[in-house]
C-alpha positions in Angstrom: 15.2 -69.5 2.0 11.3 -68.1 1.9 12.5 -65.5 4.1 15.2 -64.4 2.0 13.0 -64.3 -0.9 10.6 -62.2 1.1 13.0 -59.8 2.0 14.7 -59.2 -1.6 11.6 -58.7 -2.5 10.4 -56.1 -0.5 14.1 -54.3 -0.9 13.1 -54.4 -4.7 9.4 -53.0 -4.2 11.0 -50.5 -1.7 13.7 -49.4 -4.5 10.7 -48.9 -7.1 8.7 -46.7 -4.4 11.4 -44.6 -4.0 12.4 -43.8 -8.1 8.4 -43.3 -8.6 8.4 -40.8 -5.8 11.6 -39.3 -6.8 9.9 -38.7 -10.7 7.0 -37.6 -9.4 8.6 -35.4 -7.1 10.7 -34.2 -10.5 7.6 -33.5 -12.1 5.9 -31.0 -9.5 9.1 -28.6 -9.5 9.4 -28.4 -13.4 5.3 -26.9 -13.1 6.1 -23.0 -12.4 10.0 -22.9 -11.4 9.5 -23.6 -7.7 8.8 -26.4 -5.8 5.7 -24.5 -3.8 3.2 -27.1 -2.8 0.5 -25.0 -4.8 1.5 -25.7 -7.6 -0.6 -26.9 -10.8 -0.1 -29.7 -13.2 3.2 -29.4 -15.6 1.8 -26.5 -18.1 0.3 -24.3 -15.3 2.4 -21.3 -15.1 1.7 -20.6 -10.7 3.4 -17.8 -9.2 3.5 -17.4 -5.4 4.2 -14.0 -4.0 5.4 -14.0 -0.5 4.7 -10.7 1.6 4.9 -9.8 5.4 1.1 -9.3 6.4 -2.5 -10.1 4.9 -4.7 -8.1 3.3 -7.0 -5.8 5.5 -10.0 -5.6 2.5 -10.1 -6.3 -0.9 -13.2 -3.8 -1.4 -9.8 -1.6 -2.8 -11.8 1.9 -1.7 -11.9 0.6 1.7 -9.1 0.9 2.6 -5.3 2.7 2.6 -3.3 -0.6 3.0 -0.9 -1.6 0.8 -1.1 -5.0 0.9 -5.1 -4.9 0.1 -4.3 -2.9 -3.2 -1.4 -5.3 -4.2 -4.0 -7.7 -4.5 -7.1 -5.7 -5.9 -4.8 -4.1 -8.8 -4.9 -8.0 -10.0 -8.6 -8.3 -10.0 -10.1 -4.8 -10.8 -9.6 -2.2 -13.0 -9.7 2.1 -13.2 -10.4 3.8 -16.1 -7.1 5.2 -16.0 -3.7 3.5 -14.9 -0.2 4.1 -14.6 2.7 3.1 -16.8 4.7 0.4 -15.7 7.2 2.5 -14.0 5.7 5.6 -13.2 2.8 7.9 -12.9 2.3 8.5 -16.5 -1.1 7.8 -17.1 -2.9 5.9 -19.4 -5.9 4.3 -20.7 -7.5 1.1 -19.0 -11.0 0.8 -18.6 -11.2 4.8 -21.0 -9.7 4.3 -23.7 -9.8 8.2 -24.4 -10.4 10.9 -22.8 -10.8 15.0 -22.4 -10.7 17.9 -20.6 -12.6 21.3 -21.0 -10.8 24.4 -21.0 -12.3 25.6 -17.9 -11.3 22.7 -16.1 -14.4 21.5 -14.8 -15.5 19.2 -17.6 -13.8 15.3 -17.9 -15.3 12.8 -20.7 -14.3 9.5 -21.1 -14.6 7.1 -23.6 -15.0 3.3 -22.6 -13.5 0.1 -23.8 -16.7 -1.6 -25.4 -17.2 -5.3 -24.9 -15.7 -5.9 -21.8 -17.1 -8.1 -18.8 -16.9 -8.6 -15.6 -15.4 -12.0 -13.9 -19.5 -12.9 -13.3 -20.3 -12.2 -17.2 -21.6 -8.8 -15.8 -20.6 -6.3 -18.8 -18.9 -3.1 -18.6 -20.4 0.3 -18.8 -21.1 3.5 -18.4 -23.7 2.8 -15.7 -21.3 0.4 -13.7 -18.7 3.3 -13.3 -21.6 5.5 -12.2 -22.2 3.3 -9.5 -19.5 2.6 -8.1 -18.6 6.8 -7.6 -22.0 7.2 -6.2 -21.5 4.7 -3.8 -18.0 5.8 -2.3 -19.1 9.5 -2.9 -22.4 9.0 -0.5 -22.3 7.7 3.1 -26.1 6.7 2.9 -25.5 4.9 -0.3 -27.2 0.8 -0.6 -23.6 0.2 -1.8 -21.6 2.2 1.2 -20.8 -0.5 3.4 -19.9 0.9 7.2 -21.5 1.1 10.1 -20.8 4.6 10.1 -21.5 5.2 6.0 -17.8 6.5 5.9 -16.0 3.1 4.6 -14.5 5.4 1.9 -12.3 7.6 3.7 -9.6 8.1 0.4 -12.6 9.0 -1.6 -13.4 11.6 0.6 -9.5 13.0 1.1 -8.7 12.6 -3.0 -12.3 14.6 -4.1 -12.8 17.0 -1.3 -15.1 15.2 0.7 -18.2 13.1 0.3 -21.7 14.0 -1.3 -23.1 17.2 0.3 -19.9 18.2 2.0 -18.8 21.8 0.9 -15.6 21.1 0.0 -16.9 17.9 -2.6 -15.5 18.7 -6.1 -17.7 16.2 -8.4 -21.0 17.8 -9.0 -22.5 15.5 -11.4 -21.6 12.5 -13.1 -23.3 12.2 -16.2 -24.5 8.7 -18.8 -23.8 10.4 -22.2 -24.6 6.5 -23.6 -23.1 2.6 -22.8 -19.4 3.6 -23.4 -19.4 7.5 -22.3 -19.0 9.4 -19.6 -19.0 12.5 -17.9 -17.6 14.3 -14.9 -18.6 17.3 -13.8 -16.7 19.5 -11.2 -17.8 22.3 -9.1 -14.3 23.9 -9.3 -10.8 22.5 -10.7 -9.1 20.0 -9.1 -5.6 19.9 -10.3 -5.2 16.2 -10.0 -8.4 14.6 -10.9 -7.1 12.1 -13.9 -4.0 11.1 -11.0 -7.0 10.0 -8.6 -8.5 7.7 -11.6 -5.5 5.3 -11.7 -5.5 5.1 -8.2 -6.2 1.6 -6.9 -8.6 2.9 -5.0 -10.9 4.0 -7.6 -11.3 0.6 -9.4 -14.5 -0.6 -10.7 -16.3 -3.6 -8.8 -19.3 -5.2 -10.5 -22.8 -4.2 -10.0 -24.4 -7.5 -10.1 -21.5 -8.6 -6.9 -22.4 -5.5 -5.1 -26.4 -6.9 -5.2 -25.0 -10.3 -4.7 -22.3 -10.0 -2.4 -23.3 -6.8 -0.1 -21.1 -5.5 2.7 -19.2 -9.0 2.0 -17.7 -7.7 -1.4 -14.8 -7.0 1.2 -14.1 -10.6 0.6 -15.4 -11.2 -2.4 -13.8 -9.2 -5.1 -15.4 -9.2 -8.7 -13.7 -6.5 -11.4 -12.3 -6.8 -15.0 -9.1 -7.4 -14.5 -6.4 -10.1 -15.7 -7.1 -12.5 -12.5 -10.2 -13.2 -10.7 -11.1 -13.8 -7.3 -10.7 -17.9 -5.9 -10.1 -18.2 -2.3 -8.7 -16.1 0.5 -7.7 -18.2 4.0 -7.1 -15.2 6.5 -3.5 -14.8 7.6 -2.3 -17.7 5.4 -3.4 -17.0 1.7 -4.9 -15.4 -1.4 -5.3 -17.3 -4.4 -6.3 -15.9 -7.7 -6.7 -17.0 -11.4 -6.8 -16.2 -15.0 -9.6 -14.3 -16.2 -10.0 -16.4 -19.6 -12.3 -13.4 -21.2 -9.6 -10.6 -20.6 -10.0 -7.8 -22.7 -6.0 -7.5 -23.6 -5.5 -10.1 -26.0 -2.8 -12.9 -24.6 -2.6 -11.7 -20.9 -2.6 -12.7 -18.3 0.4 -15.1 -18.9 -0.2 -16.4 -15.6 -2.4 -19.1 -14.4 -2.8 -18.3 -10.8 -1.2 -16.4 -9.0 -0.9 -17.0 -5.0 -0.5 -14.5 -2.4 0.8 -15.9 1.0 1.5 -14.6 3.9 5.1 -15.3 5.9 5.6 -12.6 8.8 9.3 -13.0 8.7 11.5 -11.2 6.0 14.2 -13.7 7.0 11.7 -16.9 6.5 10.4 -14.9 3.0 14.0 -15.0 1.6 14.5 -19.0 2.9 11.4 -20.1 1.2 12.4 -17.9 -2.1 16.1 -20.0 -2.1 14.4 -23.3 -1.5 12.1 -22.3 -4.3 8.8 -22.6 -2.4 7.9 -18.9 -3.4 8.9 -17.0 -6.7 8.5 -13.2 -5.1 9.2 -11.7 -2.4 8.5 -8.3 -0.9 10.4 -6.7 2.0 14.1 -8.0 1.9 16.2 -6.8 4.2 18.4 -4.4 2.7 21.2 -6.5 4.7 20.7 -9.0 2.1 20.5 -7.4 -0.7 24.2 -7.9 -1.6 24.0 -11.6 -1.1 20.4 -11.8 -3.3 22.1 -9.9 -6.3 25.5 -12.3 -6.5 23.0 -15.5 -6.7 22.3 -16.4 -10.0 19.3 -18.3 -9.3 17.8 -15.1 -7.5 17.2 -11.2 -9.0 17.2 -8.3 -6.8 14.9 -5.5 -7.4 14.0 -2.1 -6.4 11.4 0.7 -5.8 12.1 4.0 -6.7 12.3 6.2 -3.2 8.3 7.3 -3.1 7.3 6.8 0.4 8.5 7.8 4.0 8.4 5.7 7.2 7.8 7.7 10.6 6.9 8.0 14.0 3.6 9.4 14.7 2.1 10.8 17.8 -1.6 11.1 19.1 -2.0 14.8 19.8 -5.0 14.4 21.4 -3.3 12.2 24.1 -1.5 13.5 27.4 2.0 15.0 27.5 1.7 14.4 23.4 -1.0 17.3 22.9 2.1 19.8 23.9 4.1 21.0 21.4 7.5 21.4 23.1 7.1 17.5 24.3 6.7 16.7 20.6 9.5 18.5 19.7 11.6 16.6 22.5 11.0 13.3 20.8 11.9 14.7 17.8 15.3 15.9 18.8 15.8 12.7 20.7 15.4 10.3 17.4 18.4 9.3 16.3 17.6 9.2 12.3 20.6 8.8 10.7 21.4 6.0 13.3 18.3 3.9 12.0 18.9 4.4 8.3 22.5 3.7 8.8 22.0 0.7 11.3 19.1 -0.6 9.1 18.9 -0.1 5.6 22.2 -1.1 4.5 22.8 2.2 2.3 19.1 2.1 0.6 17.5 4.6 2.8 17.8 8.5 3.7 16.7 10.3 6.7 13.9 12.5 6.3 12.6 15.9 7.1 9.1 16.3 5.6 6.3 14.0 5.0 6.7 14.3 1.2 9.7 12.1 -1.0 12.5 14.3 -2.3 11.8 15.3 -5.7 7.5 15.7 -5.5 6.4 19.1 -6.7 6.5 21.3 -3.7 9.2 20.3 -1.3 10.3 22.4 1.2 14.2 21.6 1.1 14.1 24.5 3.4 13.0 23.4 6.4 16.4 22.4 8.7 14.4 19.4 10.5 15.2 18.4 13.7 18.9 17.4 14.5 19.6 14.5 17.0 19.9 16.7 20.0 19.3 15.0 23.6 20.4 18.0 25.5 18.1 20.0 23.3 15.2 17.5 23.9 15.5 17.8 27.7 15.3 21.0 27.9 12.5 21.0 26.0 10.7 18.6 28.2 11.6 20.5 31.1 10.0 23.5 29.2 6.5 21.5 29.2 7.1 20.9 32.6 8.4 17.2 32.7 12.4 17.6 33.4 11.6 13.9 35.1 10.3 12.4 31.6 6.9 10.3 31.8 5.9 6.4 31.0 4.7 6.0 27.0 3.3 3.3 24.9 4.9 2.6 21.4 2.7 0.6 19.2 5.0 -1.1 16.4 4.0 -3.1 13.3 3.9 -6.2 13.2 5.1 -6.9 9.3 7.5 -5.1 7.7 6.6 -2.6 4.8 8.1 -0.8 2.2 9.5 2.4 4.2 10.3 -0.3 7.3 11.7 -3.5 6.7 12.5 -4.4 10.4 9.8 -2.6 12.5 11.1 -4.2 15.5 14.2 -2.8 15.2 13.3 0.6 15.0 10.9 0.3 18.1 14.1 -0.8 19.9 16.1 1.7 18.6 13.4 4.6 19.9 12.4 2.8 22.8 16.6 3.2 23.8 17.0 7.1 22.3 13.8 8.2 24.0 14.8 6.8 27.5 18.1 8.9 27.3 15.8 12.0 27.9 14.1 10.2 30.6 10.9 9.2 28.7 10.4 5.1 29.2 8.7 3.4 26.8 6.6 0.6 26.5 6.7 -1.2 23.1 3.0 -2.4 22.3 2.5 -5.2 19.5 -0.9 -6.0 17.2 -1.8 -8.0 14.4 -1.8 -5.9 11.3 -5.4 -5.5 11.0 -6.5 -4.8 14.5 -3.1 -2.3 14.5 -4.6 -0.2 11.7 -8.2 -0.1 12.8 -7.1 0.5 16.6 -5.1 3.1 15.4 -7.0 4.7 13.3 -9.4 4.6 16.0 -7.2 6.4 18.4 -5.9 4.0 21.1 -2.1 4.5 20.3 0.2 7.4 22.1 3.2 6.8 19.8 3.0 4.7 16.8 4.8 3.5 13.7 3.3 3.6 10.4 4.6 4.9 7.0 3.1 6.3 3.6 3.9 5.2 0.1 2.9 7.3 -3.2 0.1 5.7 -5.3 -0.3 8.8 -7.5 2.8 11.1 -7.4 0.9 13.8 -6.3 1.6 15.6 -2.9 -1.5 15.7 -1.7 -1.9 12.4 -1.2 1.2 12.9 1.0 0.1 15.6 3.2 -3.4 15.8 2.8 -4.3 11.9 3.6 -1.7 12.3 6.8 -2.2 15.5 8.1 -5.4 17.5 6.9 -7.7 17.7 10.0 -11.0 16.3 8.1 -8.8 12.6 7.9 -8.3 12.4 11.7 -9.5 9.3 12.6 -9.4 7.7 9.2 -5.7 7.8 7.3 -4.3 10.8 9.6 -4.0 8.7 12.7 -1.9 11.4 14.8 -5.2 13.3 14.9 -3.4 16.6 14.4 -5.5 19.6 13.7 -4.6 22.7 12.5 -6.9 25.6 10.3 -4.1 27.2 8.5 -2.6 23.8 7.6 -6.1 22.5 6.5 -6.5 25.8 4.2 -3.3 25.4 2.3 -4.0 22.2 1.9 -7.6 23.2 0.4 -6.0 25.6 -1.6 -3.4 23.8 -3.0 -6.4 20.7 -3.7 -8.6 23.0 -6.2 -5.1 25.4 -7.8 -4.4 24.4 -11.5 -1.2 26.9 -11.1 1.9 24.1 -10.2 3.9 26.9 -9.3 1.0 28.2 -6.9 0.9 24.6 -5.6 4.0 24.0 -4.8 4.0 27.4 -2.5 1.3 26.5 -0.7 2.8 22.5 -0.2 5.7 24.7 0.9 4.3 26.9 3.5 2.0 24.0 4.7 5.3 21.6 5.6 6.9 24.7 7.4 4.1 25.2 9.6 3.8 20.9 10.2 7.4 21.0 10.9 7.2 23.4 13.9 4.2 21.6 15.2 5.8 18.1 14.9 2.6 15.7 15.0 5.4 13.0 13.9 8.8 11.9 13.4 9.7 11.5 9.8 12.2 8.7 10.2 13.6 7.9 6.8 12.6 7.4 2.8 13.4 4.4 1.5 14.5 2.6 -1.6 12.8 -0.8 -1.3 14.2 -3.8 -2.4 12.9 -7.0 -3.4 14.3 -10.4 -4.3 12.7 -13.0 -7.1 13.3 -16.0 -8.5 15.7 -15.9 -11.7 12.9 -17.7 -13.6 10.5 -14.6 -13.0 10.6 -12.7 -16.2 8.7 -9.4 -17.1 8.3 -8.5 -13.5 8.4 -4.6 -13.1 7.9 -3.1 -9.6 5.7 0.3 -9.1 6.6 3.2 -7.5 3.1 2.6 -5.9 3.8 -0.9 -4.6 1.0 -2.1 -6.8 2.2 -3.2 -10.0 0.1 -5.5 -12.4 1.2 -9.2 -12.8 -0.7 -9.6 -16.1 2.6 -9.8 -18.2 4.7 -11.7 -15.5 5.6 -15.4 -16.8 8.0 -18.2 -15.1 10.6 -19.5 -17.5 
């Protein structure tokens, strides 16, 4: 009878366990909409946004990758931005600004009263700073071992400090809350640079601090600041309580983890463990929008994904070769077998619709008898053995990198080229590359200030070999239209000269322009006031969780 006793007992105690667990287990999925295991106590509003790969810095002129400015655009600030869905400008850190009829001349006014996430405050002098430091190699503040950490500084303003080609001449205190730029000659998007992510303003008192670690120690003005960042797993930010836009952020931290898989992304988003996700495979996009616990999303088509090829490596430094592998892509086969009708194959490094596309040019038609008789031209009717390095997360302009490898890997060993697929972690991919190791590669370009130059200059202008043009292609006539086109106030004139550029990097072929995309992106139902960029930076400040 004792033992009975026992036993009920125990059943009872075993019942009451179980409905405490079960309430408290109630209680951690009403905090933020998801069930995440970050989450905060019940009136913390935590968002998790789930992309493919980590961040390469978070020093945001560092560095061209996309998934380093998602982040930084949370934690510093420009003096210029762009509207929610565009590349309208307008005021951030300036509140006002002007221009001098010659051009050369840019004064902005600055928000008073604003501070940095260390109680550092905003000025005049910090913005100084911060442009002298990405502007010179030999700067305190110009963390590299080679002084050129700030290679989009140096493509966006026409080099670095002493360069010929360097537009700002001097950058001028007027007092605490003005200041002004001077140019050596007109740059005909110098306001579209300032609300690049790029050009955000880090903290003078971090930079002392924090040296070349800023990189992982981020410290702006912005709606989040900086908490923790585990490598490969995740970033967490939270709410900058001293904001200087009254109400915002809504958030109370927001986390940024990593999961590789776009397939695993979208499991985690239905089981409520993440409330964002970026990269969905088009494939599902049909499936995302008919849940009505989920909300599909998308990025207007800014960007271009593509094949690029060291020309400074063998059989790749001939032309005809390059123009064998061009025929031999099967474009319309990817976006077709891919992208489930949010994708079109592309001709030029430049998005459809950007001021000087050359809708001219015929591109390059899937030809393979044309592409081996090309290669017997160079002198290789046998083919050759090649590497293709492929990415190892998916992106914007390439949601299944994989994929596409395998597709070129099979179309480029119909004309007797065998390739060899060759796989990286994201960050070793884009320094090795940009270091030259790669024969073919995959990489892709997204828009971050609607202008064309940062297109074709940032991939294909022969002073960014080795930094963001990673197919080292070289060519002096290319490189002067460029230049010309950099410094001409004249859009018509501009959009010639983008013209006749793209004509004369079409013929040369330095890469494969696969396909521009339409990204797509999935969310949780109780995300509201979530607007994607063009960019792929957008600011969470006004983001909430029902």
């Amino acid at each position: 009878m004792k033992k009975l006793r026992w036993l009920t007992m125990l059943a009872l105690l075993g019942a009451f366990m179980l409905i405490v667990a079960a309430c408290s287990d109630d209680q951690d999925t009403s905090s933020n909409g998801g069930n995440n295991d970050n989450a905060g106590s019940d009136d913390e509003q935590v968002l998790v946004f789930a992309r493919g790969g980590d961040s390469e810095s978070l020093d945001p002129g560092s560095t061209t990758d996309g998934e380093s400015s998602r982040v930084t655009k949370q934690v510093l600030e420009g003096l210029l931005q762009f509207k929610k869905e565009s590349f309208e400008l307008e005021g951030a850190l300036a509140h006002d600004w002007s221009v001098s009829d010659d051009g050369l001349t840019y004064t902005f006014q600055l928000e008073e009263g604003v501070t940095f996430h260390d109680g550092e405050p905003f000025n005049a002098d910090a913005v100084k700073l911060n442009f002298e430091r990405w502007a010179d190699p030999s700067h305190e503040y110009a963390f590299s071992d080679d002084g050129y950490a700030y290679s989009m500084y140096g493509t966006m303003f026409g080099g670095f400090k002493g360069d010929d080609g360097h537009v700002i001449d001097e950058i001028n205190v007027l007092n605490d809350y003005e200041i002004e730029f001077v140019l050596n000659r007109p740059l005909g998007f110098f306001l579209q640079n300032l609300g690049m992510t790029y050009f955000a303003i880090t903290s003078p008192k971090a930079l002392e601090e924090h040296g070349a670690a800023i990189n992982e120690n981020p410290v702006g003005t912005g709606p989040f600041k900086f908490v923790s960042w585990s490598k490969d797993d995740t970033i967490v930010l939270e709410k900058f309580e001293d904001y200087r836009v009254d109400g915002l952020p809504k958030l109370d931290k927001v986390i940024f983890e990593v999961i590789p898989e776009n397939a695993s992304r979208l499991i985690a988003l239905r089981s409520g463990d993440i409330d964002i996700m970026d990269g969905l495979n088009p494939d599902d996009a049909a499936s995302v929008e008919s849940e009505s616990e989920l909300k599909l999303y998308t990025r207007a088509e800014n960007n271009f994904g593509y094949v690029g090829m060291n020309t400074e490596k063998e059989y790749l430094n001939e032309v005809e070769v390059r123009q064998a592998i061009n025929h031999a892509i099967d474009r319309q086969a990817i976006a077709d077998a891919l992208y489930a009708g949010y994708a079109n194959p592309a001709k030029n490094p430049l998005p459809p619709g950007y001021l000087g596309y050359n809708d001219d040019i015929p591109g390059y038609e899937y030809d393979l008898d044309k592409a081996k008789a090309l290669l017997e031209e160079a002198g290789y009717a046998d083919g050759f053995d090649i590497d293709l390095w492929t990415m190892p997360v998916a992106r914007p302009y390439m949601p299944d990198p994989e994929t596409v490898a395998e597709i070129v890997q099979n179309n480029l060993g119909q004309i007797g080229i065998n390739v060899n697929i060759v796989r990286e972690e994201w960050a070793p991919y884009l320094e090795k590359t940009a270091q030259g190791e790669q024969d073919l590669f995959m990489l892709g370009w997204s828009g971050t200030n609607g202008d064309p130059d940062y297109f074709l200059s940032s991939l294909l202008h022969g002073d960014n070999a080795g930094s963001s043009n990673r197919t080292f292609y070289k060519n002096s006539e290319v490189d002067e239209l460029l230049d010309q086109a950099k410094v001409s106030v004249d859009q018509d004139e501009r959009a010639s000269l983008y013209k006749e550029a793209q004509k004369i990097i079409s013929e040369e072929s330095p890469m494969v322009t696969l396909v521009h995309s339409t990204p797509v992106l999935a969310a949780s139902a109780a995300v509201k006031n979530y607007v994607p960029h063009p960019s792929t930076s957008e600011s969470l400040a006004e983001v909430e969780l029902d």
